[in-house]
C-alpha positions, 0 to 999 in steps of 0.5 A, a space after each residue: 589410098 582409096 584408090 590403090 587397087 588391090 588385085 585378087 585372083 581366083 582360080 581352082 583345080 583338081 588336086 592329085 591327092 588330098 594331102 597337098 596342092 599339086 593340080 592333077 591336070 594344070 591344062 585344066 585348071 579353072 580361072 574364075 577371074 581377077 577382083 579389085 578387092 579380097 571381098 569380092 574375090 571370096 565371093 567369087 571362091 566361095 561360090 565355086 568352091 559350093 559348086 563343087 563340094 561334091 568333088 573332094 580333090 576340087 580346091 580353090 584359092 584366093 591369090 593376092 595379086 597385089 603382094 605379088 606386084 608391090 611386095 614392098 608395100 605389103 
């Protein structure tokens, strides 16, 4: 089992409204990349989602790539 990789995406947009997830421009949209683990994809989140703390319709989410590619094994 230690070596079964459990692939994170993180990745980010400008929301239309702050009420839901809908990206305003998804051409736009700001892949930060794919981890093999959720530790280092929420440092990667965390440190874009700092970065843009001074836009308050900026969101970034974590992705669990692996529930998406094995849903049977969750």
């Amino acid at each position: 089992m230690a070596d079964t990789q459990l692939l994170h995406l993180v990745f980010g947009g400008e929301l239309e409204s702050l009420d839901g997830i809908t990206f305003r421009d998804l051409e736009d949209l700001d892949v930060v990349g794919i981890f093999p683990d959720f530790a280092s994809a929420r440092v990667a989140w965390k440190a874009k989602a700092q970065s843009t703390v001074d836009n308050a319709h900026m969101r970034y989410f974590i992705v669990h790539l692996h529930r998406l590619l094995d849903p049977e094994n969750d």
